[in-house]
C-alpha positions in Angstrom: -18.4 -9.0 -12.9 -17.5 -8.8 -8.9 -14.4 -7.6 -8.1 -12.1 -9.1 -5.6 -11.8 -7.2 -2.0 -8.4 -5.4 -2.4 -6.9 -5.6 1.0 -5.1 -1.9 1.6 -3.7 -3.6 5.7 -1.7 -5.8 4.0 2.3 -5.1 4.3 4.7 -5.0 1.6 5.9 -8.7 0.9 9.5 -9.3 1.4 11.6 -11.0 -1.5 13.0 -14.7 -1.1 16.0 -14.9 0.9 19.0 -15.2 0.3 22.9 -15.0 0.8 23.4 -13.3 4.2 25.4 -9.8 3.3 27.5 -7.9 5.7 25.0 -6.3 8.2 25.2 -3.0 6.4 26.3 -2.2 3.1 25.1 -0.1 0.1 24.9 0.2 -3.6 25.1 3.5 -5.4 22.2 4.1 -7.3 21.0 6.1 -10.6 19.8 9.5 -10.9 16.5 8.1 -11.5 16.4 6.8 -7.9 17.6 10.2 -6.6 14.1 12.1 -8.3 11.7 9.0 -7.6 12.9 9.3 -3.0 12.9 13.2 -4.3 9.1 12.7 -5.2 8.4 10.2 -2.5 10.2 11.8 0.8 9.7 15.7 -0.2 12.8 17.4 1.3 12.0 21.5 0.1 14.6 23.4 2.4 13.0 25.7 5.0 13.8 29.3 5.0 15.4 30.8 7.8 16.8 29.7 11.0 15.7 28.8 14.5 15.3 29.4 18.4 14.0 28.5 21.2 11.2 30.1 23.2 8.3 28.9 25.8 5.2 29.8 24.6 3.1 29.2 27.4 0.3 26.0 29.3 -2.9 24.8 28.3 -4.4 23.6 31.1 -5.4 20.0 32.0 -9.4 20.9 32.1 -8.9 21.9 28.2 -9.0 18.2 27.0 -5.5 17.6 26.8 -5.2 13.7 28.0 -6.3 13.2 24.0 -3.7 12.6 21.4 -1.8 15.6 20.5 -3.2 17.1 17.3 -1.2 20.1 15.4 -3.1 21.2 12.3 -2.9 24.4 10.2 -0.2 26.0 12.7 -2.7 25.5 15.5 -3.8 23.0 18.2 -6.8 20.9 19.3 -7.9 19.5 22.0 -11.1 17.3 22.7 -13.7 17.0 25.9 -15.9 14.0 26.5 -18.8 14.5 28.3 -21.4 11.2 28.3 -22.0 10.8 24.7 -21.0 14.1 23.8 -17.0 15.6 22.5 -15.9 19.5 22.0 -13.4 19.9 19.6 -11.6 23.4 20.4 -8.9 25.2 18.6 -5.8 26.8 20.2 -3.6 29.5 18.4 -0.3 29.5 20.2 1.1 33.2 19.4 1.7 34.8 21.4 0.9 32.8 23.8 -1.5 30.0 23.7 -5.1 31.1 23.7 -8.9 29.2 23.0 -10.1 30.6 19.4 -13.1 28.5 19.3 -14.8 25.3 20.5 -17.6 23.6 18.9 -19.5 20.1 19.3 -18.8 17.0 17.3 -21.1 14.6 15.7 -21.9 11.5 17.7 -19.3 8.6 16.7 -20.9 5.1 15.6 -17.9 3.8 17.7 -19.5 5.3 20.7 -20.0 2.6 23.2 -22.3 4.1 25.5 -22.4 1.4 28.3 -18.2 1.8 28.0 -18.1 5.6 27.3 -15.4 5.0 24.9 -15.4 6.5 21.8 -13.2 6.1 18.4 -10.2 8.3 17.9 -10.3 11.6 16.4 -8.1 13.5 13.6 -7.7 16.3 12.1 -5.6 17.9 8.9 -5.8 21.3 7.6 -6.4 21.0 3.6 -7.8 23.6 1.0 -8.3 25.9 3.8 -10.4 23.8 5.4 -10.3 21.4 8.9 -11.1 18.2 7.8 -11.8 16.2 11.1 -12.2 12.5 10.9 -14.0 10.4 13.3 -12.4 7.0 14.1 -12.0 5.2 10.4 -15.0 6.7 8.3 -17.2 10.0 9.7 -15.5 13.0 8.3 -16.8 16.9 9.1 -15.0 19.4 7.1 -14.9 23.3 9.3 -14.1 26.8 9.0 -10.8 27.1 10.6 -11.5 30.3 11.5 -14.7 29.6 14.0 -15.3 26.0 13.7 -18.2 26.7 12.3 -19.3 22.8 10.2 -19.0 23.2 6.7 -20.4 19.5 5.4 -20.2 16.7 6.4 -19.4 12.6 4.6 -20.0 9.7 6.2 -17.1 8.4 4.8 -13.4 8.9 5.5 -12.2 11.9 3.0 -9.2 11.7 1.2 -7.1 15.2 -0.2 -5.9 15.5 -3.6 -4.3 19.1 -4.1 -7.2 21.4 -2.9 -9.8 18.5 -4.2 -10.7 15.7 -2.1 -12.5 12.1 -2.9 -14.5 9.3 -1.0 -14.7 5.7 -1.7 -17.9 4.1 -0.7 -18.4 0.6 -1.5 -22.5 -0.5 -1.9 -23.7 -3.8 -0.4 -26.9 -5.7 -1.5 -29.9 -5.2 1.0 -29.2 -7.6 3.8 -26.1 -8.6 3.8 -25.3 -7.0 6.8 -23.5 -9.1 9.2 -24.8 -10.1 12.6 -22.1 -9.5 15.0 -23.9 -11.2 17.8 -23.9 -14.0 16.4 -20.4 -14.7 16.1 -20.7 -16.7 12.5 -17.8 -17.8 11.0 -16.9 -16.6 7.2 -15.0 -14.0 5.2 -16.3 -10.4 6.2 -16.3 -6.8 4.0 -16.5 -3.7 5.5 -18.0 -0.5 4.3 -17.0 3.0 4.3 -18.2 3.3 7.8 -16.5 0.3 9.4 -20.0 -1.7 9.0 -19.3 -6.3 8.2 -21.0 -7.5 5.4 -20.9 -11.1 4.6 -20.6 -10.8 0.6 -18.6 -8.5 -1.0 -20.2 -5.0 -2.2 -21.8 -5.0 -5.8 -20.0 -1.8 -6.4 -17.7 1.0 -5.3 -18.3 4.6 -6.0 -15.2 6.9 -6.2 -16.6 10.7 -5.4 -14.7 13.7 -6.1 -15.8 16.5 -3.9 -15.4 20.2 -3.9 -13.4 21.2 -0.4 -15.2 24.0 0.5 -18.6 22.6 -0.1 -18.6 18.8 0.0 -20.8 19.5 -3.2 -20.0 15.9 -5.7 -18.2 17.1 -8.5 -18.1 14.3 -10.4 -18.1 10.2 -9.2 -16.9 7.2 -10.5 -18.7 3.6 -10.3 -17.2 0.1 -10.5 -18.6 -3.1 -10.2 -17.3 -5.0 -7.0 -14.5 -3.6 -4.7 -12.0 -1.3 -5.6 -9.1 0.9 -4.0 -8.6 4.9 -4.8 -5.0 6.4 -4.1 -3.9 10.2 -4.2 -1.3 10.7 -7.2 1.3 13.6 -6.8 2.4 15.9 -9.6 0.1 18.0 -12.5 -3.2 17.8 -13.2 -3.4 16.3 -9.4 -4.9 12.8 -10.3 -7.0 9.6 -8.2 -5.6 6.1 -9.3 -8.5 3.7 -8.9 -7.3 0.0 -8.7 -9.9 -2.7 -9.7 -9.2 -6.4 -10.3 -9.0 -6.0 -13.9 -7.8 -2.5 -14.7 -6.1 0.7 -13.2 -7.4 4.2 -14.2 -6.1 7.6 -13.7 -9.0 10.2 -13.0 -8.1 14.0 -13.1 -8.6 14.6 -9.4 -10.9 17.9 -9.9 -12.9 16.6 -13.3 -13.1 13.0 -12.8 -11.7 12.7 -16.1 -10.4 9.6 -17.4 -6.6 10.3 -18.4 -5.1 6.8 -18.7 -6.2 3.1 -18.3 -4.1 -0.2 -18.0 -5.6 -3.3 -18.4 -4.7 -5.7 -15.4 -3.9 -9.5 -16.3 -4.0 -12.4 -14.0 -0.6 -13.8 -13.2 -0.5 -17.5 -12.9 -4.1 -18.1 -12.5 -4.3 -14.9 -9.7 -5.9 -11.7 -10.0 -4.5 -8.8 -8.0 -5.1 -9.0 -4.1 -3.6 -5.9 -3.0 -2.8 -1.9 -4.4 -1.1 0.9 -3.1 0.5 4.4 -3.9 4.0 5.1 -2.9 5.8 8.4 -4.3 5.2 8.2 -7.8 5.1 4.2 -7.8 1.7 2.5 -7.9 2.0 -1.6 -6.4 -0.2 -4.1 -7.5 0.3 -7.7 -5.2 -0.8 -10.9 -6.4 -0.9 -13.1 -3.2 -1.7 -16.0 -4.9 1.1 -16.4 -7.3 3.6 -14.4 -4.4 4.3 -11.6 -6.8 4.1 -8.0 -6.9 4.2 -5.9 -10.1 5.2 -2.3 -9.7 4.0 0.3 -12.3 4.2 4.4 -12.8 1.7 6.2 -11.2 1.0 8.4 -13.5 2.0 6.8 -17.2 0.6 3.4 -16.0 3.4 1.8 -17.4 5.2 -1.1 -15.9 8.1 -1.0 -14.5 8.8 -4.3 -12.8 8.0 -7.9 -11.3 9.1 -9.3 -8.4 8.8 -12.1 -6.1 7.6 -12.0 -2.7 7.0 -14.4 -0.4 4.6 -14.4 2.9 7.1 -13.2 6.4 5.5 -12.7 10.0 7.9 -10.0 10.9 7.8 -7.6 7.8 9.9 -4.8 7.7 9.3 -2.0 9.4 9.9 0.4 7.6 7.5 4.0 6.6 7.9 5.9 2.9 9.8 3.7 1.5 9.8 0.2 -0.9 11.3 -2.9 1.4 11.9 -6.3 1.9 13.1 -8.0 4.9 14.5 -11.7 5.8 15.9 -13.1 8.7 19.5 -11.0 8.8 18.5 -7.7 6.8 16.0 -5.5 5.3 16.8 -3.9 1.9 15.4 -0.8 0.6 14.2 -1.2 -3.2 14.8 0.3 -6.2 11.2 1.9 -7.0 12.5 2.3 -11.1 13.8 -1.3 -11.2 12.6 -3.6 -8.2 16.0 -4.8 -7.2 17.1 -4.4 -3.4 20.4 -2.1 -3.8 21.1 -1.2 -0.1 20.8 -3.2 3.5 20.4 -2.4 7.1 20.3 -5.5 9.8 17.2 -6.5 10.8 16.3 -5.0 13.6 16.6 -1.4 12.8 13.6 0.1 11.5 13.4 2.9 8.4 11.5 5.6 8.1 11.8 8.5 5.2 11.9 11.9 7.2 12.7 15.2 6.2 14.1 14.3 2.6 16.6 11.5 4.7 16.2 8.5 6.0 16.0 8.2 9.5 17.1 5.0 10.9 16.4 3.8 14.5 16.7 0.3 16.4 13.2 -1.3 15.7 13.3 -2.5 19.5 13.3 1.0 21.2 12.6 3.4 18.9 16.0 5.0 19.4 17.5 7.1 16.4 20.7 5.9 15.1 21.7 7.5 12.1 20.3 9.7 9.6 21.7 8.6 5.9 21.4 9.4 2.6 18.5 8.0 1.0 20.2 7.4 -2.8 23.2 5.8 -1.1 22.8 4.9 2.4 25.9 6.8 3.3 25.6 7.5 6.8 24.9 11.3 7.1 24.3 12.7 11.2 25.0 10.4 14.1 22.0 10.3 16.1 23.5 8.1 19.1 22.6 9.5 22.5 18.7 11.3 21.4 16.3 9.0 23.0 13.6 9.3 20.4 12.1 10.9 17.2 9.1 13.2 18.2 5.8 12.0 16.6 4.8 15.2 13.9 3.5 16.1 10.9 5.7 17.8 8.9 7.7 16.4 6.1 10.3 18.7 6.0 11.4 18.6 9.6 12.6 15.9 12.0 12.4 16.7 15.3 14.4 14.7 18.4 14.2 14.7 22.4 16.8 13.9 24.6 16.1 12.9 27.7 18.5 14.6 30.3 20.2 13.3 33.9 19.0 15.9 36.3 15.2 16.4 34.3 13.7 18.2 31.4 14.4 17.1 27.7 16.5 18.6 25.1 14.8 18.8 22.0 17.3 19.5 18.2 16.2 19.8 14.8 16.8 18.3 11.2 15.6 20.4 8.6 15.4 19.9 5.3 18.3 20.4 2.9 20.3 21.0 6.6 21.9 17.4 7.6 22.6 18.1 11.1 21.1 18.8 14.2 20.3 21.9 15.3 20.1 21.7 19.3 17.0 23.9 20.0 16.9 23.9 23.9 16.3 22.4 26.9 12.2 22.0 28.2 11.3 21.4 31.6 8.9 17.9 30.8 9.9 14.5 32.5 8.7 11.4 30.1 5.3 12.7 28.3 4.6 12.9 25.4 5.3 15.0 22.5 4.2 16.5 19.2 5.6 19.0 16.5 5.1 20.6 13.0 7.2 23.3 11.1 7.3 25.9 14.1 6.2 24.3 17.3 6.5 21.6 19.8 4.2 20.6 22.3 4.5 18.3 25.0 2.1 16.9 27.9 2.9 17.3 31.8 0.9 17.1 34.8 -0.2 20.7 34.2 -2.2 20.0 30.5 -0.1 21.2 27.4 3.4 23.1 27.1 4.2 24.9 24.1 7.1 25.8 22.6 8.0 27.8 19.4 11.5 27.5 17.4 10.9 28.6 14.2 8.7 31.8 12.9 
């Protein structure tokens, strides 16, 4: 049997709406909340404290007008040069300094009458550098030389030190024509490649890190969807139209199935992973089931209905109408705590970091079991964009120059003012010990934690 495209774009459906409530109130919820948002937000207290210091400049010439990248405790940059990109590594202790630069593979975004190419990532998993080429291409390196390791055509996903592809197999032919601009429903491959049916299969691939040797692979008829699942053995939850399955993430080994039933005439449209919460949509019948990731069993059913501004809202489960968005219960699919509409949500840190939507200004940091207010954030201009889950980091931009940059870690709510960096209006990035931030003169670093 084919199996239905599973879209993984689509947003989180709000619930009907309803009664207008004050614009913000909260509900106390169980102790099963507090361990689900202690799954699903992290929130391990860092050891020791923190300070201040300028580490030093990477120049302009290095490739530093690309996105800011912070991987493994170091940095990367990126050259272009015609159809060609360097990807080089920075360590920043003492002071910043090149470890290594090596060549990356040709994108298939590459436009070469544009020069522009697709955007590139990279993560630091199983003691490897996994970099990713625009949405599929990934090259896994040596962090210690750069030195390429193997390489999948498809986008890799990490499960403990085990990571999986999904590659969905088209019949022969079935490759859309984009010149000709024909109308009709389109399904994309692992590479980003239109195809004018759906695939006759998907294979889920477990792969050794270190290698890229297939350790095991699971096939399916028709699309499916394959999500990362926390906790012990490390497991793969592969969503198909008619079942979910729970693979051990190193074996492939089947540990549970669920059979999936249609609901009101629908199959399921959509699937997703959030904490330890797997959500199954049914777009046609406007509901959304929500089961345990790892048990399989179900938890709840909701309705949702279709909204053109959905919440916005990162880590956590919500619903949004007109006045309000509500956070939801991940145990019991009820809303039990609002914010108005136009602040946005985002789980940082172990908290919840709430901003207005509009600006991206922080507001308050509250507690993500009750909503009570925790640190007032008023008067810091913005979050700064990282990758670390147990630290938020703020900027403040100041009257007479430079920024002031402060600290929420983990098991600490407050801010912890770091100090004051001599940047006007670019750009920034940060992990657990550094922040970097683009000026006219390439890259500043700074360190504030060991």
């Amino acid at each position: 049997m084919t199996l239905i495209e599973l879209d993984r774009d689509a947003p989180l459906d709000p619930e009907p709406p309803r009664r207008t409530p004050p614009p913000w109130r909260y509900r106390h919820l169980g102790l099963a909340l507090s361990a689900v948002l202690a799954v699903t937000l992290g929130g391990a207290a860092l050891p020791g404290g923190t300070f201040w210091r300028h580490l030093g400049l990477i120049p302009a010439s290095a490739g530093t007008d690309a996105p800011i990248q912070l991987a493994g405790g170091r940095l990367f940059t990126v050259v272009s040069s015609g159809p060609e990109r360097t990807l080089t590594a920075w360590a920043l202790k003492p002071e910043p300094y090149r470890m290594w630069s090596a060549a990356l593979p040709v994108s298939a975004d590459h436009d070469p009458a544009s020069g522009i190419f697709g955007p590139v990532s990279v993560r630091a998993a199983g003691g490897v550098l996994l970099v990713t080429d625009g949405p599929g291409p990934t090259t896994a390196m040596d962090p210690e030389n750069g030195r390429a390791l193997w390489t999948s055509a498809a986008r890799v996903t990490t499960a403990g030190d085990t990571a999986f592809t999904v590659d969905r197999i088209f019949r022969p032919g079935t490759l859309y024509d984009q010149e000709s601009g024909d109308p009709g429903m389109l399904y994309f491959s692992a590479d980003g490649q239109p195809h004018t049916e759906p695939p006759e299969r998907t294979e889920v691939r477990g792969l050794d890190l270190g290698t890229g040797e297939t350790l095991w692979t699971a096939s399916s008829p028709g699309s499916v969807t394959a999500d990362p699942v926390a906790g012990s053995p490390r497991a793969v939850l592969v969503t198909a139209s008619e079942r979910l399955t729970l693979l051990d993430a190193a074996t492939g080994r089947v540990l549970r199935e669920k059979p999936l039933r249609q609901v009101d005439g629908a199959g399921p449209s959509t699937a997703s992973v959030l904490g330890d919460l797997a959500l199954v949509g049914y777009q046609g019948a406007n509901v959304q089931l929500g089961y345990d990731a790892r048990t399989l069993e179900r938890r709840w059913k909701r309705l949702i209905t279709d909204d053109p501004a959905p919440a916005d809202c990162t880590g956590l489960l919500c619903s949004r109408d007109k006045a309000e968005v509500s956070v939801v219960d991940p145990v019991s699919g009820e809303p039990k705590w609002f914010v108005p509409a136009e602040m946005s949500l985002s789980a940082r840190a172990g908290y919840v970091l709430l901003a207005r939507a509009e600006t991206g200004a922080p507001w308050h940091l509250i507690d993500p079991v009750t909503a009570a207010p925790l640190v007032n954030l008023k008067g810091w201009t913005a979050p700064v964009d990282g990758t670390s889950d147990r630290v938020l980091l703020l900027r403040r931009h100041e009257r007479d120059g430079g920024q002031t940059f402060g600290a929420v870690l983990a098991g600490e709510p407050e801010v912890k003012v770091l100090g004051l960096a001599d940047v006007h209006g670019g750009d920034c990035g940060g992990d657990d010990r550094y922040v970097v931030c683009r000026d006219t003169g390439g890259l500043r670093v700074w360190a504030y934690r060991t």
